[in-house]
C-alpha positions, 0 to 999 in steps of 0.5 A, a space after each residue: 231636564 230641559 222641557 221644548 216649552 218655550 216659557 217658564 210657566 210652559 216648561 213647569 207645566 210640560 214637566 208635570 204633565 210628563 211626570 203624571 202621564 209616566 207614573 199613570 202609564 208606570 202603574 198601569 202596566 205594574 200586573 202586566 210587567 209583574 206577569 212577563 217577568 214572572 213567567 220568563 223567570 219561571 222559565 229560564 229557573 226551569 231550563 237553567 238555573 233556579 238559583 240565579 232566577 229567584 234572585 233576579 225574581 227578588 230584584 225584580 220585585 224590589 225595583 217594582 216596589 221602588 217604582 211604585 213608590 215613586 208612582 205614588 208619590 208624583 200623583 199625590 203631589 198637588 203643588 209642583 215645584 222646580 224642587 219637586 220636580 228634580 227630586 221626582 226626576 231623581 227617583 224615576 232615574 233610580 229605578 229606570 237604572 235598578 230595573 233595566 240593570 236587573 233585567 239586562 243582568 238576568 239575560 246576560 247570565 243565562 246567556 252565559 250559561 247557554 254557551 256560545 253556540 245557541 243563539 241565545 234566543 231567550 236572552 236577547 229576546 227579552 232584551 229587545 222585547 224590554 226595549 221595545 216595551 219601553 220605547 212604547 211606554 217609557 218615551 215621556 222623557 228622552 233621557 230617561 229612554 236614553 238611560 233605559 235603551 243604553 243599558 239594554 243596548 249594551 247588554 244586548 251587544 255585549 252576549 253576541 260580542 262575547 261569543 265572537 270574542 271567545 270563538 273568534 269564529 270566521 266571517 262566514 260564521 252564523 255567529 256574525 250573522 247573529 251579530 249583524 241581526 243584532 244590529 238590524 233590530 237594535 236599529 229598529 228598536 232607535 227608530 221605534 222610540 224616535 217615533 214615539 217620543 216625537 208623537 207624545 212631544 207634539 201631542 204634549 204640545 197640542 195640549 198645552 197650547 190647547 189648554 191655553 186657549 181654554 183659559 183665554 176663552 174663559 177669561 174674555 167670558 168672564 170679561 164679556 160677562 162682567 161688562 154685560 153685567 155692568 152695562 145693563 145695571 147701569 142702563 136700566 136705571 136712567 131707562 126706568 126713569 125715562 120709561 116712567 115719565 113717557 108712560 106717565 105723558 102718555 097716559 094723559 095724567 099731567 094733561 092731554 099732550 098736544 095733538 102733533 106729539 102724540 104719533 112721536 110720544 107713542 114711539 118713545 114710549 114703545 121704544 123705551 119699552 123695548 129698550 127695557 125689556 132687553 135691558 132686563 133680559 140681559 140681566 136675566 141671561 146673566 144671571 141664568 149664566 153665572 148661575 145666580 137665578 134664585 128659584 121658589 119652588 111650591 107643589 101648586 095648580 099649574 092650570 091656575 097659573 095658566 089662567 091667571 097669565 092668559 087673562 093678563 095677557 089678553 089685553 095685548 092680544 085683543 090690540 092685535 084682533 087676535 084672540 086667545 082659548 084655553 082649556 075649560 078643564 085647566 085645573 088639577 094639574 100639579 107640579 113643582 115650579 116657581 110662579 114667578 118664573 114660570 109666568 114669565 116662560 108662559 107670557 114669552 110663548 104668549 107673547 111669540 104666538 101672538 107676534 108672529 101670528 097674523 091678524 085676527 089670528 087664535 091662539 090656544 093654550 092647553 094642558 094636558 097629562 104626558 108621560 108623566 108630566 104636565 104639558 103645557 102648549 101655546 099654539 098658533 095658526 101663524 107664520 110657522 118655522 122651518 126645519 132649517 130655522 130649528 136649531 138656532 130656536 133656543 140660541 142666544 140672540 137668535 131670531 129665525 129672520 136675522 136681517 136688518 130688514 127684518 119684520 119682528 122686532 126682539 131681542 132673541 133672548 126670550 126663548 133662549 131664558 125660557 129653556 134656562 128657566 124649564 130646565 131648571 124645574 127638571 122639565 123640558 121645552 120643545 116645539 113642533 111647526 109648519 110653514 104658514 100653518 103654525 107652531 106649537 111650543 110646549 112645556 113639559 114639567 114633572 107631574 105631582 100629587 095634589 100638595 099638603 099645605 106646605 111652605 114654599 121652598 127656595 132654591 138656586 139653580 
């Protein structure tokens, strides 16, 4: 058996993928082929011959259990081989020869029984519905088709060329025409299967091109993944040491820095920190990838932890005049979260309102009861985002202004992690927005009771 896929591991592959699309195929059909056997058999034993039915019946039956065998036998099969491959062949060509034999048999005998002068309508009719059928769903493998399509062609020519032999009727005999019908359809029949077997070629070959694909672009993931990993790891330990010292000039700890070098001091710091931060939201993004991010679920207070963060976070705020409201009523709002990641997802809406609001701007964070979770919003009176801007929100790397020349600074992970890291807690994250009116981003976690004293529990997402 020759495979039109080029490559050794291509040609294994094609003649597996046929081997289980025909025994699939093969088994489906098995109460259909059983119900249209059955019926014709019952038929032509009613009209004609009961004797010669059931034994065609018993054959039938016997080919189908041969065939199911084999069906079995190659979807079981998990390690092909060039062996396994060619015993599979061997089996399918058995039982393609027994049952198409069987079928062909049974129409030439009734044929014979119906005499020259009938038309013989049922026989030829199964045989060219058999060959129909198989070019529909046998056309896995050209010489299986061919081996099938041969022997039903034979026996459909052989009752019309039978009849013409024993009558040696003139040309202008309705057996002749009988026997050039015969032709015409057998034509059709040739072309059915032509079409067939080269739709499923091209479509075997689609497939696999496509698989192959699929495993180019896992493997540069897993490469970009890898490097990324690397690079961060390697980048965050000389950036911690150059983050330390420009903080520890700063702050005036080892003496107060020249005058001329405070402006340029204060860039690097800002800038080491921003380099940072993107360092080990890189490392978040992929570990939240790769699946790795360790989560301490405990049943707690949301709003204590809403507090807790605002309160950190108010200083930064306070640099920029702009201020920050939350809602006097926070507490006995429970859930099941993580602190330190939900802290994390908080200070990122904190930190986003505040960027993107203008000076002297407010910012509210409210909780609420929502259809059964606890809600969670930020909102802001600042720029807003359009509708346009709404689906690259929770991209990677994605900021609603791309362009170099481009007014916030970021990295565009913040969001993108924070959906990572609420979806984790079963909940959601989403936004609603105006243009220079504001935004309001919102996290929904599912509600609890007031917990037990219990520990807190680890798990992975």
């Amino acid at each position: 058996m020759r495979s039109e896929f080029a490559d050794g591991n291509g040609t294994l592959w094609a003649d597996r993928r046929r081997l289980r699309d025909y025994a699939k195929v093969g088994r489906m059909l098995l109460l259909q082929r059983i119900v249209i056997y059955s019926s014709a058999i019952f038929l032509a034993g009613a009209y004609y011959n009961w004797w010669i039915a059931l034994i065609t019946y018993a054959f039938t039956l016997a080919a189908e259990i041969y065939d199911g065998a084999t069906f079995r036998r190659i979807l079981v099969t998990r390690q092909w081989t060039e062996k396994a491959v060619r015993r599979s062949m061997r089996d399918i060509y058995i039982g393609t020869a027994i049952s198409a034999t069987v079928i062909s048999a049974f129409a030439i005998s009734f044929a014979i029984l119906q005499g020259p002068e009938t038309g013989h309508f049922m026989p030829l009719f199964m045989l060219f519905s058999a060959a129909v059928f198989a070019a529909i769903n046998n056309h896995h493998f050209l010489p299986v088709l061919a081996l099938r399509l041969t022997i039903y062609v034979a026996a459909i020519l052989y009752i019309p060329i039978r009849d013409l032999w024993i009558v040696r009727p003139p040309l202008s005999s309705e057996l002749w025409l009988h026997f050039f019908t015969v032709l015409f359809v057998l034509g059709f029949i040739v072309e059915c299967s032509r079409s067939f077997l080269v739709g499923y070629s091209n479509y075997l070959r689609n497939l696999h091109n496509l698989e192959r694909e699929h495993e180019r672009t896992k493997a540069a993931y897993k490469t970009k993944t890898q490097f990324l990993s690397t690079v961060s790891h390697e980048l965050r330990t000389p950036l911690t040491s150059i983050k330390g010292s420009l903080e520890i000039i700063s702050s005036g700890i080892l003496g107060e820095p020249p005058e001329k070098m405070a402006k340029p001091l204060d860039i690097a710091t800002r800038n080491a920190r921003r380099l940072a931060d993107l360092v080990n939201d890189l490392l978040l993004l992929q570990k939240a990838e790769a699946g790795k991010i360790d989560y301490f679920f405990e049943n707690a207070d949301v709003g204590d932890l809403v507090q807790e963060v605002v309160e950190r976070f108010r200083p930064f705020a306070d640099r920029r005049n702009i201020s920050i409201t939350t809602d006097p009523e926070a507490s006995g709002h429970f859930a099941r979260f993580d602190k330190v990641r939900l802290d994390q997802v908080i200070t990122n809406l904190l930190s986003n309102a505040t960027k993107f609001s203008y000076d002297d701007g407010e910012v509210r964070v409210m909780l609420s009861h929502h259809e059964g979770n606890v809600r969670i919003s930020v909102s802001d009176d600042g720029i807003g985002i359009s509708d346009a801007s709404r689906p690259k929100i929770f991209q990677e790397f994605s900021q609603v202004d791309s362009t170099n020349a481009r007014q916030f600074e970021g990295t565009g992970l913040g969001l993108n992690i924070s959906k990572r890291i609420v979806e984790a807690h079963g909940g959601a994250i989403d936004f609603t927005s105006k243009p220079g009116v504001g935004s309001t981003f919102f996290i929904d976690l599912p509600e609890e009771d007031a917990p037990a004293q219990s520990a807190p529990v680890k798990d992975a997402a």
